[in-house]
N, C-alpha and C positions, 0 to 999 in steps of 0.2 A: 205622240206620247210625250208628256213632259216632267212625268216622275216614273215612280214605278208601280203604283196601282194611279194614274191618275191622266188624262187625254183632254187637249183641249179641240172643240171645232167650231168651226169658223164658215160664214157663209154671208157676202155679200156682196157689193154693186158698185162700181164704180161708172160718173158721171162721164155720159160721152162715148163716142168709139171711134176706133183708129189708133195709132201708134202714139198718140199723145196719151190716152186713155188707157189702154198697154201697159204703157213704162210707169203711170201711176200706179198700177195696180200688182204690179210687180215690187214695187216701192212698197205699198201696203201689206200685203203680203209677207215680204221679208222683214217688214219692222213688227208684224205682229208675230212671226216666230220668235223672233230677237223677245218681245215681251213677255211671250207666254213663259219663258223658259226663269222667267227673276220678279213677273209681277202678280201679287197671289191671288188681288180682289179682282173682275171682271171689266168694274166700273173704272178702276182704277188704271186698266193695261186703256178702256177707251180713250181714260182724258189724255195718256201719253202719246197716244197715237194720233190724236185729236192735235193734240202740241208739235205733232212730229210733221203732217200735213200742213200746219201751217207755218211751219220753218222751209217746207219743202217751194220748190220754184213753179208752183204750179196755182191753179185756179180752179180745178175740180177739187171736187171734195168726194164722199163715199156713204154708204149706209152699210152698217155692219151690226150681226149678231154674232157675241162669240159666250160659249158652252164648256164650262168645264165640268166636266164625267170623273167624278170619284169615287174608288173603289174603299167600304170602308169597314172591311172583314164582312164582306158579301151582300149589304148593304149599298145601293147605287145613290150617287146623289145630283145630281145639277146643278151647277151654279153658275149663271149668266149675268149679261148685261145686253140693253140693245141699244141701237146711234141709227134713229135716222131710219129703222127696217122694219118689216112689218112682222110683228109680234111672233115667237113659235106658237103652235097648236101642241095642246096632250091631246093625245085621245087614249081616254082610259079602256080597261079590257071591256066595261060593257057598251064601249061605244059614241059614250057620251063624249065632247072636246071641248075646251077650254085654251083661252090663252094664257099664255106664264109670262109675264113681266110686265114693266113699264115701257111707254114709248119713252125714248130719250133723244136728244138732239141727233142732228145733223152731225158726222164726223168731218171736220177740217173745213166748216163754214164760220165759228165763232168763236171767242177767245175763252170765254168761261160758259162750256157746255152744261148741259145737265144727263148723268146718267146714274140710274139704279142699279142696284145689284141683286138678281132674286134666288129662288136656293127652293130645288125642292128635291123629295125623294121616290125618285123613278116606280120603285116595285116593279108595278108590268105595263107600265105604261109607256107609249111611243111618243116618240117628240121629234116633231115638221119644223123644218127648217125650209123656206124658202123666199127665192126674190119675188118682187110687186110684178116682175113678169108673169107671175100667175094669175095675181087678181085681176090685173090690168090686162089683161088679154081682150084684144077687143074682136067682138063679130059685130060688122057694122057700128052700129050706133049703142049696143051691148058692151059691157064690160062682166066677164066672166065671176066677178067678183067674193067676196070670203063667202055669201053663205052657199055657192055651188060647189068650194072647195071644203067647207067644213059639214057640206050632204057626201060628199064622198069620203071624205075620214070617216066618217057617222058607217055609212053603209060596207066599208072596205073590209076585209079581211085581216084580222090583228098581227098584221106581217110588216115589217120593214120594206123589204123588197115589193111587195104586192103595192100598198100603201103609195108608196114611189112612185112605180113602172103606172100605175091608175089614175094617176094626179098628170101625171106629163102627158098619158094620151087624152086626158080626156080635154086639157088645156087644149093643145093641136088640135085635134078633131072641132072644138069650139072654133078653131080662128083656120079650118078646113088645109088645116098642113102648112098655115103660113105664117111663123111665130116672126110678131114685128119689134117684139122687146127677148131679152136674153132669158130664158130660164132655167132656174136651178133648184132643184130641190131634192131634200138633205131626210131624211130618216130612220132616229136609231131607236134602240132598246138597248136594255143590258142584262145576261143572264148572270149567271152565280159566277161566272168566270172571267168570261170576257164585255165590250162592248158589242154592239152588231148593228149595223147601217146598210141602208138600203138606197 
């Protein structure tokens, strides 16, 4: 939470693994609470971040989508940016999905990024957040890829938590319990009150 009707989330990848990759993303992480908290456009908290990587002592970079959820006298609204990650999914109440934004650069590979800013208004609609660990999920010589994962947004239950808990097994079960990339995946709505993630 970073105002008082207003949350931002956040959902990405850092290059590599081990304790080098760690201590980066720990790095990332704390600079983008540092940001969310003073920078108001999406795109804008990206290029700082993007700046702040590559002042950093490192050589990995990251792929990040970050969501700002506002409340605006019971009215939800969205407004992101993406660096580098694979796009959120809507899926609307009857089923249908869509992507919401632009792709934009790589965070903390180039000096003058490119990132968008997009803005829309929730209603009843759920919004997928997740890592390339999903599409990429290989069985064999198969990659699991977006339109398996946008047949199960399509077919899922207009739930947060369903939506989620359905996408993570069906990933596993594809690569038969043996996930060889990290995944995450992120899904909310918003009623008259609060937000809600699943």
């Amino acid at each position: 939470q970073i105002a008082g009707r207003e949350w931002m989330v956040v959902v990405g990848d850092v290059t590599g693994k081990g304790i080098s990759a760690a201590l980066v993303t720990a790095f990332v992480r704390h600079t983008i609470r540092d940001l969310a908290m003073r920078v108001g456009d999406p795109s804008d908290l990206l290029h700082e971040l993007n700046d702040a990587l590559l002042a950093h002592d490192t050589e990995r970079f990251c792929t990040v989508v970050v969501a700002k959820l506002c409340d605006e006298g019971g009215e939800w609204t969205v407004t992101g940016s993406v660096g580098g990650h694979p796009l959120p999914l809507l899926r609307h109440a009857d089923g249908s999905v869509a992507e919401l934004g632009r792709h934009g650069s790589l965070v903390g590979v180039i000096s003058e990024p490119t990132f968008s800013t997009f803005e829309h208004r929730l209603v009843d609609d759920l919004l997928l957040l997740y890592t390339d660990g999903v599409i990429e999920a290989r069985h064999e010589r198969t990659l699991f890829g977006q339109e398996r994962l946008e047949a199960i947004l399509t077919s899922s239950a207009h739930d947060p938590d369903v939506v989620t808990s359905t996408v993570v097994e069906a990933v596993l079960d594809f690569q038969e319990g043996d996930a060889r990339d990290d995944i995450a995946v992120l899904t909310f709505a918003c009623d008259v009150t609060r937000p809600t993630a699943g």
